[in-house]
C-alpha positions as a Markdown table, in Angstrom:
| # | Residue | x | y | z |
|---|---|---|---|---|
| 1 | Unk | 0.0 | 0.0 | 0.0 |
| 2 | Unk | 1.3 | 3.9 | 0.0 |
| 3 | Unk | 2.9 | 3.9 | -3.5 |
| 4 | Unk | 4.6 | 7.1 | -4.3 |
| 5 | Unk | 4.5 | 8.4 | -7.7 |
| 6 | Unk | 7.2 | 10.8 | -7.2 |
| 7 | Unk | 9.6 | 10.7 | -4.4 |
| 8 | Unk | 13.0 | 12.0 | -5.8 |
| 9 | Unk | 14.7 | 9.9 | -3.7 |
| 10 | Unk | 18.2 | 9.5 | -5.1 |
| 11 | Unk | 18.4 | 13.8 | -4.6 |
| 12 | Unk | 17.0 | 13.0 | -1.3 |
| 13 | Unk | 19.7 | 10.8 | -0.6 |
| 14 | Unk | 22.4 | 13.0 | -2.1 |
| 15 | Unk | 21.6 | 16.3 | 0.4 |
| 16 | Unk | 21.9 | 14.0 | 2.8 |
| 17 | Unk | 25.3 | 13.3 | 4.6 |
| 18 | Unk | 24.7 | 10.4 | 6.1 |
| 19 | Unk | 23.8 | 8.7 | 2.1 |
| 20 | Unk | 23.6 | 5.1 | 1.8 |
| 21 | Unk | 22.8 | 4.4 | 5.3 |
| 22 | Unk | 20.3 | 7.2 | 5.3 |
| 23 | Unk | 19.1 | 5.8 | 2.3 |
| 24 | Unk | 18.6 | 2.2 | 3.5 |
| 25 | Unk | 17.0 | 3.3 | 6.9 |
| 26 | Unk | 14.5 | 5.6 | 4.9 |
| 27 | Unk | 13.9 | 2.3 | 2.5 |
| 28 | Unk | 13.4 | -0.2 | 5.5 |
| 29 | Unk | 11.1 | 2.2 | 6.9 |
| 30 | Unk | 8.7 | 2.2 | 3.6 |
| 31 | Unk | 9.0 | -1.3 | 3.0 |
| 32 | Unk | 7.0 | -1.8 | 6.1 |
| 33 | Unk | 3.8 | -0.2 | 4.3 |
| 34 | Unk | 4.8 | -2.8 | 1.5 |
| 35 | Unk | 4.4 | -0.1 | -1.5 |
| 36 | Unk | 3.2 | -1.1 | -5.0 |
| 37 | Unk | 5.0 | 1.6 | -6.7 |
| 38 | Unk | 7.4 | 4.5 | -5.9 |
| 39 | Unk | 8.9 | 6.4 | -8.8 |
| 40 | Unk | 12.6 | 8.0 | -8.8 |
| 41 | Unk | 12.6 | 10.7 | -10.9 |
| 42 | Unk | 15.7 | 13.7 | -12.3 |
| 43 | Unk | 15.6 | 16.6 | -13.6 |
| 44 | Unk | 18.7 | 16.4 | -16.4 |
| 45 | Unk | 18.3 | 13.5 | -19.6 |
| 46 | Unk | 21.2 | 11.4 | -18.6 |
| 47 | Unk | 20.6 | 11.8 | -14.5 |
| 48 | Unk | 18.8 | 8.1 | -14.7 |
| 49 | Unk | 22.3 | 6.0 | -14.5 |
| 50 | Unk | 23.5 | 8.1 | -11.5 |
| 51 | Unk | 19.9 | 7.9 | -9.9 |
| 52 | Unk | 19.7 | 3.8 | -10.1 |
| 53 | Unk | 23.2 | 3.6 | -8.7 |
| 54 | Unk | 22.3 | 5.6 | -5.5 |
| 55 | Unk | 19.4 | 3.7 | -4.8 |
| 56 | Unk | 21.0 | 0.4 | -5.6 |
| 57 | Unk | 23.7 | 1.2 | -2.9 |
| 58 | Unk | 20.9 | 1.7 | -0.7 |
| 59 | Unk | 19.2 | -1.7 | -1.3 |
| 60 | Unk | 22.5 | -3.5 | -1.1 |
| 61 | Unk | 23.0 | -1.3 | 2.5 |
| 62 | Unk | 20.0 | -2.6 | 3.8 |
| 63 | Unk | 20.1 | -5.9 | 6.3 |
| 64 | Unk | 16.8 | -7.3 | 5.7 |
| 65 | Unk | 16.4 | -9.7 | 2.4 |
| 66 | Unk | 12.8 | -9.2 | 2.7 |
| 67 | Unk | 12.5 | -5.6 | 2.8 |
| 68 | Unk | 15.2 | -5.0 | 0.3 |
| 69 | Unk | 13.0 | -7.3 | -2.2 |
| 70 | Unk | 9.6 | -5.4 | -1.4 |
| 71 | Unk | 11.4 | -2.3 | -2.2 |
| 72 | Unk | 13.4 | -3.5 | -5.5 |
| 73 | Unk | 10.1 | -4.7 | -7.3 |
| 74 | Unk | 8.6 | -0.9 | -5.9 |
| 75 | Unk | 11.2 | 1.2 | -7.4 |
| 76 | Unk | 10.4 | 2.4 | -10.8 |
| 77 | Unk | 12.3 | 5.4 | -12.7 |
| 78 | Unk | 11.4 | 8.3 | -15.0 |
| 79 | Unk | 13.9 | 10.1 | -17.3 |
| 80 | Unk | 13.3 | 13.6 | -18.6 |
| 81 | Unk | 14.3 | 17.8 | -18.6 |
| 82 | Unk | 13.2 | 20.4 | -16.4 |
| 83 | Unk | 13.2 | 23.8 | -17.3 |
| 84 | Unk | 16.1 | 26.0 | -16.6 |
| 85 | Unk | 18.5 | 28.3 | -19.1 |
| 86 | Unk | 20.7 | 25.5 | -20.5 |
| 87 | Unk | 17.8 | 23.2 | -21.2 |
| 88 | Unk | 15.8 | 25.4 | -22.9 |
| 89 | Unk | 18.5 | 27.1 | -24.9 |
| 90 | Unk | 19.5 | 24.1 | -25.9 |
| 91 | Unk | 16.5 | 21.9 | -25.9 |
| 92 | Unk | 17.2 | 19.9 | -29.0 |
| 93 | Unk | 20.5 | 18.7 | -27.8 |
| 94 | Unk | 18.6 | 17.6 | -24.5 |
| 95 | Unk | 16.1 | 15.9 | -26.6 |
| 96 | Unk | 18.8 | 13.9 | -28.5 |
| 97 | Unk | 20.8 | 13.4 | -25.1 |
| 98 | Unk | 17.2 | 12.2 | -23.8 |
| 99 | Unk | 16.3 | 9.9 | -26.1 |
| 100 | Unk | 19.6 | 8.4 | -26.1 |
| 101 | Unk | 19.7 | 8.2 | -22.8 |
| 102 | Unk | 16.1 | 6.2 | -22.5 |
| 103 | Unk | 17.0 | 3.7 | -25.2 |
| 104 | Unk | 20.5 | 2.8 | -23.5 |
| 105 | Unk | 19.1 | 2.4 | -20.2 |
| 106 | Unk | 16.5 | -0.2 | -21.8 |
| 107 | Unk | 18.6 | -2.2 | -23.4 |
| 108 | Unk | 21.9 | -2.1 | -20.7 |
| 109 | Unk | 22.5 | -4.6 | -18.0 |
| 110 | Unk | 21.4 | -2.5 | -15.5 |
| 111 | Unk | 19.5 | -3.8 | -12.9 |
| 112 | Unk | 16.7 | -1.2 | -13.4 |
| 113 | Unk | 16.8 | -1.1 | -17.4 |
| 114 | Unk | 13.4 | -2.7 | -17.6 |
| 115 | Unk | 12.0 | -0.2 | -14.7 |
| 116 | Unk | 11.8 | 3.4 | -16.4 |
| 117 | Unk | 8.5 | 3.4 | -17.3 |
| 118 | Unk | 8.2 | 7.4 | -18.1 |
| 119 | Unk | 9.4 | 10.7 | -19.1 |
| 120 | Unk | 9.3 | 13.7 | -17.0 |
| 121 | Unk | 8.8 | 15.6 | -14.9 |
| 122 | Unk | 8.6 | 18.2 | -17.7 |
| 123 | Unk | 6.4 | 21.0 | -18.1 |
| 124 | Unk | 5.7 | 24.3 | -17.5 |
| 125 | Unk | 7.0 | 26.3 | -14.0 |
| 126 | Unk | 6.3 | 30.1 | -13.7 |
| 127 | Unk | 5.8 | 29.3 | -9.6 |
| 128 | Unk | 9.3 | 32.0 | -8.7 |
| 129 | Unk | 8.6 | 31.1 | -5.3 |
| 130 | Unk | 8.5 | 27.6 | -5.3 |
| 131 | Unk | 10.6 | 25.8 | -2.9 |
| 132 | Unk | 11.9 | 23.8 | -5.4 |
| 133 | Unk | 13.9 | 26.3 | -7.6 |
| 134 | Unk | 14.4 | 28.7 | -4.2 |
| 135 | Unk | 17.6 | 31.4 | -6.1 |
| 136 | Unk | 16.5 | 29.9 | -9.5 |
| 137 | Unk | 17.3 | 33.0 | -12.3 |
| 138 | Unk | 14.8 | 34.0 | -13.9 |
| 139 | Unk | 15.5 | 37.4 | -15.2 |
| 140 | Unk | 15.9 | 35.5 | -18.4 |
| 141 | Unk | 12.3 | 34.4 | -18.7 |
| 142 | Unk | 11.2 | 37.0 | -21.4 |
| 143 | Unk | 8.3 | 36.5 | -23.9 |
| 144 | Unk | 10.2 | 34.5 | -26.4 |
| 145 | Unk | 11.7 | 32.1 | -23.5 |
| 146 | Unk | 8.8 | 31.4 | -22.2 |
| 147 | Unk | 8.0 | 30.2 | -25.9 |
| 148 | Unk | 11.0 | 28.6 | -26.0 |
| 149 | Unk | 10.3 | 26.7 | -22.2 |
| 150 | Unk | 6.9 | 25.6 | -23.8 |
| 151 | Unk | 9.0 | 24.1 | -26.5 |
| 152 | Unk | 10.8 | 22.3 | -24.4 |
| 153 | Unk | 7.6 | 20.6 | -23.3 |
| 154 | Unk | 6.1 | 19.9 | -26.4 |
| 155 | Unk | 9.3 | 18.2 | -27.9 |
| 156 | Unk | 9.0 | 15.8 | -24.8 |
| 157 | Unk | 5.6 | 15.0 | -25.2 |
| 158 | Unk | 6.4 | 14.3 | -28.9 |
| 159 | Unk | 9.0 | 12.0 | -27.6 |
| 160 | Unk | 6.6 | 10.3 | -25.1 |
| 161 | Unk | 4.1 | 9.7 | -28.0 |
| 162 | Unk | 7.4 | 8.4 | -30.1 |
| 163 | Unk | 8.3 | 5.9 | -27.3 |
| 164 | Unk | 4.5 | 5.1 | -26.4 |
| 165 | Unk | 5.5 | 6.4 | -22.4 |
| 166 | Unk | 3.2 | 8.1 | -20.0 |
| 167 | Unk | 4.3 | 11.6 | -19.0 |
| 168 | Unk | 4.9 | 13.1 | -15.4 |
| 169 | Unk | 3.7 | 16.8 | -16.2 |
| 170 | Unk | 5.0 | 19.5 | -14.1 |
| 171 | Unk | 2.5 | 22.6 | -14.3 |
| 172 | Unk | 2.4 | 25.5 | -11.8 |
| 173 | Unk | 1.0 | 28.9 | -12.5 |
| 174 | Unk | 1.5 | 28.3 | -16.0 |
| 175 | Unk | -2.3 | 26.3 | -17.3 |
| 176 | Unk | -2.1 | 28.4 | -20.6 |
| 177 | Unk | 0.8 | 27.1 | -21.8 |
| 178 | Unk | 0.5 | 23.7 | -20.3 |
| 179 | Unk | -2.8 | 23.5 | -21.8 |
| 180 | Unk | -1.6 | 24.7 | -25.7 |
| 181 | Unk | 0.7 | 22.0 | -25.9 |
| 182 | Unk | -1.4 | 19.1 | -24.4 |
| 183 | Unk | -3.6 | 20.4 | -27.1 |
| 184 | Unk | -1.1 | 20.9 | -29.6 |
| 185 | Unk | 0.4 | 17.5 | -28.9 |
| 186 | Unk | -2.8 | 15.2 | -28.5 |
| 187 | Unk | 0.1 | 12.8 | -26.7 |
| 188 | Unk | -2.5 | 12.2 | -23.7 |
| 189 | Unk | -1.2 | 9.6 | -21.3 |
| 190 | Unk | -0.3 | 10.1 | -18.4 |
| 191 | Unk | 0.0 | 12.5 | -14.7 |
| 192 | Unk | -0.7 | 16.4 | -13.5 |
| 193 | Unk | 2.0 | 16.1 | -10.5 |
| 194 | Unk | 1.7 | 17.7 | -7.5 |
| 195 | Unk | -1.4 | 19.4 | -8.8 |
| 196 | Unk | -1.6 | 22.9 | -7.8 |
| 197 | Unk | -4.6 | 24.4 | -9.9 |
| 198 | Unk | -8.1 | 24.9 | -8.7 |
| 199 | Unk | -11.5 | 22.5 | -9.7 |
| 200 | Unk | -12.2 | 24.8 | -12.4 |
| 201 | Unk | -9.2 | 23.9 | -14.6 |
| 202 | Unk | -9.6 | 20.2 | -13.9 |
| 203 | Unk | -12.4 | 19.4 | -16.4 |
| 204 | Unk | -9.6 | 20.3 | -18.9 |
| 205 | Unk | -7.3 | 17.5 | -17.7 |
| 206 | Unk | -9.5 | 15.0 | -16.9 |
| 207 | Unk | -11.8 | 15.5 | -19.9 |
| 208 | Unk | -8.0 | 14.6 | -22.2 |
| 209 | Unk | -7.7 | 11.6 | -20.1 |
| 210 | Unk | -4.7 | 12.8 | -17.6 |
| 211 | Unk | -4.6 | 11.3 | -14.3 |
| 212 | Unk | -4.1 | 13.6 | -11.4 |
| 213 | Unk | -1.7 | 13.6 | -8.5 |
| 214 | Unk | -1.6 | 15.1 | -5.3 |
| 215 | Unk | 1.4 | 16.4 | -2.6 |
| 216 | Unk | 1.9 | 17.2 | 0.5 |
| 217 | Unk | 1.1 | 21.1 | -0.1 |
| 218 | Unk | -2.4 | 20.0 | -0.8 |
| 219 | Unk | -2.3 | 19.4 | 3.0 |
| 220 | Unk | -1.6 | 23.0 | 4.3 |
| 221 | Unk | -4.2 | 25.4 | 1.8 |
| 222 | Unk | -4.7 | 28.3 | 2.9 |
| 223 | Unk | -8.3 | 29.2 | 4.4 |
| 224 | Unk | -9.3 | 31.1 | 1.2 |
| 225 | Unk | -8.4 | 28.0 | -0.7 |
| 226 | Unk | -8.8 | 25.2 | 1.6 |
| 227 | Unk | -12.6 | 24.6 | 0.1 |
| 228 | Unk | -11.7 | 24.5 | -3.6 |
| 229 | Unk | -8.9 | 22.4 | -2.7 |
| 230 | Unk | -11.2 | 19.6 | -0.9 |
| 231 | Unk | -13.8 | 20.2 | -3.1 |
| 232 | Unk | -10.9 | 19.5 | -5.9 |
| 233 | Unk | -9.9 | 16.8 | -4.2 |
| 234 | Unk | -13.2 | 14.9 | -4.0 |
| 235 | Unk | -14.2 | 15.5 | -7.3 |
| 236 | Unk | -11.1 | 13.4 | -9.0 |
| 237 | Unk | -12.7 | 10.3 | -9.9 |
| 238 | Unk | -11.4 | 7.0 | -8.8 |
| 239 | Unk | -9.8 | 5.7 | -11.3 |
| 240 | Unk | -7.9 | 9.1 | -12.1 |
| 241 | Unk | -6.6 | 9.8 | -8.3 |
| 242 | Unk | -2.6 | 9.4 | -7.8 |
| 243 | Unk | -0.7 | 10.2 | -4.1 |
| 244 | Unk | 3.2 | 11.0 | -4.3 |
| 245 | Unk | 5.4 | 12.7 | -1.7 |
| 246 | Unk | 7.4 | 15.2 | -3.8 |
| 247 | Unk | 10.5 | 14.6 | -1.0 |
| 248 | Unk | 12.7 | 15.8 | -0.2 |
| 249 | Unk | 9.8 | 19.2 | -1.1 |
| 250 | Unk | 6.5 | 19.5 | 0.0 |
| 251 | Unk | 5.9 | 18.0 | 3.6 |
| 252 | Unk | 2.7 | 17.6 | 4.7 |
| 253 | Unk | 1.5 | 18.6 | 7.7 |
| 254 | Unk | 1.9 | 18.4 | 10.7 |
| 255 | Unk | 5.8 | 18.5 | 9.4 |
| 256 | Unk | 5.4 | 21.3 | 7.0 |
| 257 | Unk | 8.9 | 23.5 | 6.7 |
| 258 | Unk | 10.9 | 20.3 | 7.0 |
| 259 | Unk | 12.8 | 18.4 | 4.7 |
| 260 | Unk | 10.3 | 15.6 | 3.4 |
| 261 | Unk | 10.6 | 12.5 | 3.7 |
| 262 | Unk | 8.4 | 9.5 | 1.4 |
| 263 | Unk | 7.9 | 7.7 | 5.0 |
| 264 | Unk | 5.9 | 10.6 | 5.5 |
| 265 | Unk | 3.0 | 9.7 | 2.4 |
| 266 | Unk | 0.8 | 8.3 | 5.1 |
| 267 | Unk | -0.3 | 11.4 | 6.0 |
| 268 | Unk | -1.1 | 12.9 | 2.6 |
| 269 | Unk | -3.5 | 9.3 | 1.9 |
| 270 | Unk | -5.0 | 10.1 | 5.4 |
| 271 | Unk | -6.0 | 13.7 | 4.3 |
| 272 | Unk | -6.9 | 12.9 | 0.7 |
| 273 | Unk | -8.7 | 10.2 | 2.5 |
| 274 | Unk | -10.9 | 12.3 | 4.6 |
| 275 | Unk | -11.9 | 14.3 | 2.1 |
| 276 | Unk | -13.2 | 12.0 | -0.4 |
| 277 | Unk | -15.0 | 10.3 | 2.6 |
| 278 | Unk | -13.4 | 7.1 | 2.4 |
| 279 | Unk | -10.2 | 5.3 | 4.4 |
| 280 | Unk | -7.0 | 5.3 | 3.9 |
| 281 | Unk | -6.6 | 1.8 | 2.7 |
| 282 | Unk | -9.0 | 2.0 | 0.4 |
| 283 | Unk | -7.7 | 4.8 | -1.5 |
| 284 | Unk | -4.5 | 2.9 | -1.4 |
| 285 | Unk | -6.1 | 0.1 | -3.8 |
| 286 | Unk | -6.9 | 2.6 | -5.7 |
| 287 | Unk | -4.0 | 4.5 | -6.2 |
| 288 | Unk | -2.0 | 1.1 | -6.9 |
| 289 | Unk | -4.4 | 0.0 | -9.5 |
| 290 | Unk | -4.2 | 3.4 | -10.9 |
| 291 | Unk | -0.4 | 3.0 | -10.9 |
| 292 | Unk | -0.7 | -0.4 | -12.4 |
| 293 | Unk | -3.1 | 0.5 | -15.2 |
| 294 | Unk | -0.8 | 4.0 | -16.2 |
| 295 | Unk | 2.5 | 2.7 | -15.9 |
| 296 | Unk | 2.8 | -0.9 | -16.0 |
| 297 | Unk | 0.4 | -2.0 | -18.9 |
């Protein structure tokens, strides 16, 4: 139960100084929820070999055959290009560095080759303050490289269409753009991550067929927002509704201002819970099934 559809772990392991050992502790500690699915994902094209080595130093780390098995068939990788300067400036060498990247990993020895199942996260992020990109530049972000960004996106989603992946969309404060190339595209499989907008742009993804994800931060809305959010959060339907953690960003409360941890997911399946008027094991079945049918069929 408690799958994770986006827990960054391997940069979760690398701010941390303790690594490995941190690593394997925090691993132990999930594999006692037995998770269906947790997915590792990067924010460079070629990040994916580095990520699978961190995380398979922290299965060999850990003492428990048992536990390290549960977590090895759990652990599932994306591959794909944030936004930032280089990566859009140079987005068509990222695409080929991408691409390249995705078919090596498939067909090397690796012990995860046959677990990247998507591309992303890639999108659209206009969010200055996010916690995420906290002293990100973005005096460069004029009119045509915010054209430029969106380009980025749409050669990814062409790419994901190409290789018949799902996608792991990043969108904050940016549903225009977001929305012209999922209509641009017509490449329609896959997640809204971390999903920040309100009920009255979710028609749009769910009437395209995207499934839709929820963090921590959907934990700690404001009063003037805390109503659209439950009433977003209740109108998902079943079959559509993913949970992730977003660590090390994003915790939910009662932890909120701390570095996040996946451990911590219980808490975001026992508020989504709540509001959807159901328990939390039940809308774990759900969000595995919904794992199974987008990413492993």
């Amino acid at each position: 139960m408690y799958s994770d559809i986006l827990f960054n772990f391997s940069q979760m392991i690398e701010n941390s100084a303790a690594g490995p050992a941190y690593g394997a502790e925090t691993l132990t500690q999930m594999a006692a929820a037995k998770p269906f699915f947790a997915l590792d994902s990067g924010l460079v094209p070629d990040d994916v070999w580095r990520r699978a080595d961190i995380i398979n130093q922290c299965l060999e780390e850990m003492d428990n055959e048992n536990d390290r098995k549960v977590m090895t068939d759990a652990i599932h990788f994306s591959a794909g290009i944030m936004g930032s300067y280089d990566s859009v400036y140079s987005r068509y060498e990222y695409i080929e560095k991408l691409e390249e990247t995705i078919t090596a990993f498939k067909e090397s020895d690796n012990p995860f080759a046959e677990k990247l199942v998507a591309i992303g996260p890639c999108g659209i992020d206009h969010d200055w303050e996010s916690v995420e990109y906290e002293g990100r530049d973005h005096d460069y972000f004029d009119a045509q490289t915010v054209s430029d960004e969106r380009d980025l996106f749409a050669l990814q989603m062409t790419l994901a269409k190409k290789l018949n992946m799902p996608v792991i969309v990043h969108s904050r404060k940016g549903f225009k753009e977001t929305s012209d190339v999922l209509k641009a595209v017509k490449w329609n499989k896959g997640v809204i991550h971390g999903y920040s907008y309100s009920k009255s742009e979710l028609d749009f993804f769910l009437d395209l067929g995207w499934y839709i994800s929820f963090n921590g931060s959907v934990t700690y809305s404001g009063k003037q927002f805390a109503q659209d959010m439950a009433e977003t959060v209740a109108y998902v339907p079943k079959d559509r509704i993913l949970v992730e953690t977003d660590s090390p960003y994003y915790a939910p409360r009662p932890l909120k201002n701390t570095a996040n941890n996946p451990v911590n997911i219980n808490y975001i399946y026992d508020y989504l819970a709540s509001k959807r008027d159901t328990g939390p094991s039940k809308l774990s079945a759900l969000v595995d099934e919904n794992c199974r049918r987008l990413f492993l069929s």
